[in-house]
C-alpha positions as CSV (number, residue, x, y, z in Angstrom):
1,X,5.5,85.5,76.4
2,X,8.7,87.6,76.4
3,X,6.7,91.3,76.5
4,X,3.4,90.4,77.4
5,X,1.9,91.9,80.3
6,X,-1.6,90.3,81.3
7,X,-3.6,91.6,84.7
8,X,-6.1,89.8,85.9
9,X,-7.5,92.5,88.1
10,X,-11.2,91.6,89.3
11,X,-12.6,90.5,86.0
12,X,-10.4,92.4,83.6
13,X,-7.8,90.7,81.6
14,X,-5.8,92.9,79.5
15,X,-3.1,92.3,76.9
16,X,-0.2,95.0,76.7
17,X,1.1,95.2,73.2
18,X,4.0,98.2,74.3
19,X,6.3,95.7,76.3
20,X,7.5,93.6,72.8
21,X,10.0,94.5,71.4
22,X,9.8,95.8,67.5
23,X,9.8,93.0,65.3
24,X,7.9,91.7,62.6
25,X,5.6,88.3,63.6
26,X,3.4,86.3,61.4
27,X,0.0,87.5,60.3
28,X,-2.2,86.4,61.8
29,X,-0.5,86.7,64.9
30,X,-1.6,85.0,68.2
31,X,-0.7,85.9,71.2
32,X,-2.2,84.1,74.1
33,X,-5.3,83.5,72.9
34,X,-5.7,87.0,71.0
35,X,-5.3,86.7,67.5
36,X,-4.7,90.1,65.3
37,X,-5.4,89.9,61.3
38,X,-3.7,93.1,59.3
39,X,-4.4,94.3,56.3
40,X,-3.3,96.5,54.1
41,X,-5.1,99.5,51.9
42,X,-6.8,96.7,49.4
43,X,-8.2,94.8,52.4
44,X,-5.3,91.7,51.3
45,X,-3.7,90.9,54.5
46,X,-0.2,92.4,55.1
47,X,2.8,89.8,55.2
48,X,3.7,90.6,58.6
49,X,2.3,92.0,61.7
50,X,4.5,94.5,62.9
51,X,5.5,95.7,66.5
52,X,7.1,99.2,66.1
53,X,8.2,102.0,67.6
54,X,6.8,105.2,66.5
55,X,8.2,108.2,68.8
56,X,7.7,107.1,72.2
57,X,5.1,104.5,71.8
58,X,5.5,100.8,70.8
59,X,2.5,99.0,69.5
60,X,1.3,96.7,66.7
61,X,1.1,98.5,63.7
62,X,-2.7,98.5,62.6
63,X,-2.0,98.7,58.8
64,X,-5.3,100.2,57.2
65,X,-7.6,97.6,59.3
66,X,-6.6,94.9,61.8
67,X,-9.5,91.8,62.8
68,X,-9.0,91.6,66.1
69,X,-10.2,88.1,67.1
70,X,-10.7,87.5,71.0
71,X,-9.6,85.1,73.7
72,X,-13.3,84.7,74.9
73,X,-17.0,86.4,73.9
74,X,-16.5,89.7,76.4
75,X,-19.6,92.4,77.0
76,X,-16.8,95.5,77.5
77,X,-13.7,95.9,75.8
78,X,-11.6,98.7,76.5
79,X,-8.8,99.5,73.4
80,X,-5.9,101.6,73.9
81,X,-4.5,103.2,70.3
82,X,-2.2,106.1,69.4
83,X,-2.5,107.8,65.9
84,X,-0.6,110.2,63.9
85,X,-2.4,111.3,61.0
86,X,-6.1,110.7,61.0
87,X,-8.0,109.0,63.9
88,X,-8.9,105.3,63.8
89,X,-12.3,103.8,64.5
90,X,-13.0,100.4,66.3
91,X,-15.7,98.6,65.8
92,X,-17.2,95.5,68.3
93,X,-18.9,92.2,66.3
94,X,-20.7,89.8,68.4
95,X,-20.2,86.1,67.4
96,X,-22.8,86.0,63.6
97,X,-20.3,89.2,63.1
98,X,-23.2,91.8,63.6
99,X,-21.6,95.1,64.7
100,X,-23.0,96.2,68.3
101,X,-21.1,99.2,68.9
102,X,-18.7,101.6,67.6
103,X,-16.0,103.9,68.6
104,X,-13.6,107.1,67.1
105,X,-10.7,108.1,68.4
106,X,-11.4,112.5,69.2
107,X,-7.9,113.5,70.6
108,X,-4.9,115.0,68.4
109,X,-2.5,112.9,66.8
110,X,0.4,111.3,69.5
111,X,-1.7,110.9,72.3
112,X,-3.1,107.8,73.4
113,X,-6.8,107.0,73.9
114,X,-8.6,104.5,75.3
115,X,-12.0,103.8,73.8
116,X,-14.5,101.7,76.0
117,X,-16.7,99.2,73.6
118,X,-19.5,97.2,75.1
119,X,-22.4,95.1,73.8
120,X,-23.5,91.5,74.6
121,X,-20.8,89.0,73.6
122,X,-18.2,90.6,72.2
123,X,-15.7,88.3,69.8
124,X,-14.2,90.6,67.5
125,X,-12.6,93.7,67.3
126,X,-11.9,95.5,64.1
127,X,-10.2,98.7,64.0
128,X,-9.9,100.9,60.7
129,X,-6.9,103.4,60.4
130,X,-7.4,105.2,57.0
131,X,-4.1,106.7,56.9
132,X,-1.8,103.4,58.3
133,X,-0.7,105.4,60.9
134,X,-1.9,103.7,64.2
135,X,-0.5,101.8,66.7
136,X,-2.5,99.4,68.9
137,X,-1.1,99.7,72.2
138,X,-3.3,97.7,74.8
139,X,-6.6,95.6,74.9
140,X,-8.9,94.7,78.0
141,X,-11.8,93.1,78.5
142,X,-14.1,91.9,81.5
């Protein structure tokens, strides 16, 4: 996949969003075996997922809320997003789509944070951007 950086380090596999190039893809869109679901401020899935470039950071544009579906069930995801304008929260749904834990992003806009997620069986991922200003730059799990 032309951008796609995976590591296999140990027991952690991530997915680097920043090495694509900006483009619109199809939503859903499935890379590997990640597939991300946008959506815009009605909750009616965007028409594209968009990679973009946003100052110095390139990610997938979370929209007002992205579903984040995984590769396999995971018991700690670690999510790497940048926002600029209000800070996004990530939530983690096991399998029946039952929420077992839940992150905010606490650092200024323009500065990238990783937030750690962990519960038994991880799935899902969805992460809520109330002002659409959020980029989703990498995702791990193990």
């Amino acid at each position: 996949f032309e951008g796609l950086i995976v590591c296999a380090c140990g027991k952690t596999e991530c997915l680097d969003l920043t090495g694509f190039p900006a483009m619109a893809h199809a939503n859903p869109w499935t890379v590997g075996a990640v597939t991300f679901l946008v959506h815009d401020f009605s909750g009616t899935p965007t028409p594209t997922a968009d990679v973009v470039t946003w100052g110095a950071f390139t990610g997938l544009n979370a929209g007002f809320e992205t579903r984040i579906s995984l590769a396999s069930p995971s018991d700690d995801v670690d999510i790497t997003l940048v926002h600029f304008a209000s800070p996004a929260t990530v939530s983690a749904l096991d399998g029946s789509g039952v929420v077992v834990d839940t992150q905010a992003m606490s650092v200024a806009g323009g500065i990238a944070e990783t937030l750690h997620l962990s519960g038994g069986g991880i799935e899902a991922l969805t992460v809520t951007a109330p002002q659409n200003e959020t980029l989703i730059l990498e995702i791990c799990t193990s």
